[in-house]
Residue, then its C-alpha position, 0 to 999 in steps of 0.5 A: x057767812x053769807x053777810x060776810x060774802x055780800x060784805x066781801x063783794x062790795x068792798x071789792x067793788x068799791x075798791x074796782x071803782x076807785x081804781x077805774x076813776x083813778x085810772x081815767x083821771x090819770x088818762x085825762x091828765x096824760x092827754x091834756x099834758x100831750x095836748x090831747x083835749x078832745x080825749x081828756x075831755x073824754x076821760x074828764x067830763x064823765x068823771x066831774x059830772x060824777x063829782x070826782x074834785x080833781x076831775x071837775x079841777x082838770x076839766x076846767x084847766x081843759x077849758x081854760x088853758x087848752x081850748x081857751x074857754x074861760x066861760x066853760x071853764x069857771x063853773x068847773x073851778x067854782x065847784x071844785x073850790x066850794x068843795x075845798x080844793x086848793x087848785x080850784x081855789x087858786x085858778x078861780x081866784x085868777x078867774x075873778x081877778x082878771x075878769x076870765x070867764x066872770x066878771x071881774x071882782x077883786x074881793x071874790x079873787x082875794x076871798x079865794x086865793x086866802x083859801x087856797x094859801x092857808x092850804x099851803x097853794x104857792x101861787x095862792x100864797x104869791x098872789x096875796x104876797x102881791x096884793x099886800x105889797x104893790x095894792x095895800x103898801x104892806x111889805x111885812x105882810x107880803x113878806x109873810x106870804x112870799x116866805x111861805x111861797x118860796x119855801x116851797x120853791x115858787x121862784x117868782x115868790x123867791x125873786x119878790x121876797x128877795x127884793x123886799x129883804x133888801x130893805x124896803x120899807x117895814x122889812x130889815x134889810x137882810x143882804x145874804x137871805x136876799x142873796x140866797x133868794x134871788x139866786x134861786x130864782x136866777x137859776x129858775x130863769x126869773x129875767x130879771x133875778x140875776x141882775x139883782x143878784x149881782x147888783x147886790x153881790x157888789x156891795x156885799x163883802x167876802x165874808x158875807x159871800x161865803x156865809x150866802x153862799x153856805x146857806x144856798x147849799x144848805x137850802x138846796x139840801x133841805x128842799x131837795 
């Protein structure tokens, strides 16, 4: 009885624990949103120096995007990214390929940003999709990256992927997908999208219109 009362206390515990760092991790993130970073920092730092993954990940874009401090911030997001997230992994990969808070260094950017995209990041998944296209000329391989981008609704991966599918080279050229994508990204406001899309629509006949047009709506309702 007694073991089963010590056991009782600590998973109760161990349960008030999770509970309190959930709830400040949600209070650090509710302020860095209204564009509170002396209170996020407050609930923040506390939690990363604790090792809390998300904290440590939030606590760098604190630095980064609300004090403008890439230098405090990019420890943050390596230690988060060794640990394996995702978020990190990106915004670390973005550290080291625009030289923020590090030096600059390609290698260490795409090594990150690999990571990131195999656990399914789309900002992860558009930047390999970019590097394979505008630096290693290998629009098959873009186009892989992009898909995966896009399926999950990244609109700057829609706009890329339906450019490609209009025929660039190693890529068929496939006008009602491209129209499909392009549309997306139009209505997610990406400036130069609508024109393409109706730069595209004049070449394409009523039929094929039609046939776009029912695979957007059938898009929309599969990625509500």
């Amino acid at each position: 009885m007694i073991m089963r009362a010590i056991f009782s206390l600590l998973l109760l515990s161990a349960l008030f624990s999770v509970q309190v760092v959930h709830a400040g991790l949600d209070e650090g993130i509710a302020a860095f949103e209204a564009d509170d970073m002396e209170k996020a920092l407050v609930e923040l730092q506390p939690l990363a120096l604790a090792g809390q993954v998300q904290a440590m990940t939030w606590l760098g874009r604190v630095y980064a995007e609300g004090m403008d401090d890439p230098v405090k911030a990019f420890p943050w997001f390596l230690k988060a990214a060794q640990k394996g997230d995702a978020d990190a992994q990106t915004r670390l990969g973005e550290s080291y390929a625009e030289g923020m808070g590090v030096e600059q260094d390609e290698e260490q950017a795409l090594f990150w940003f690999e990571k990131a995209a195999l656990q399914g990041d789309d900002e992860a998944q558009l930047a390999l999709g970019t590097h394979q296209e505008e630096v290693l000329a290998d629009n098959a391989a873009a186009l892989g990256w992009y898909e995966k981008s896009a399926e999950q609704g990244n609109p700057d991966a829609q706009y890329r992927l339906g450019l490609l599918l209009l025929g660039e080279p190693g890529v068929p050229r496939q006008s009602i997908r491209a129209w499909v994508f392009l549309s997306l990204a139009a209505e997610d406001d990406v400036d130069e999208a609508p024109e393409a899309r109706d730069v595209l629509e004049l070449g394409m006949n009523q039929a094929e219109l039609v046939q776009a047009k029912q695979q957007l709506h059938e898009w929309k309702m599969s990625h509500p």
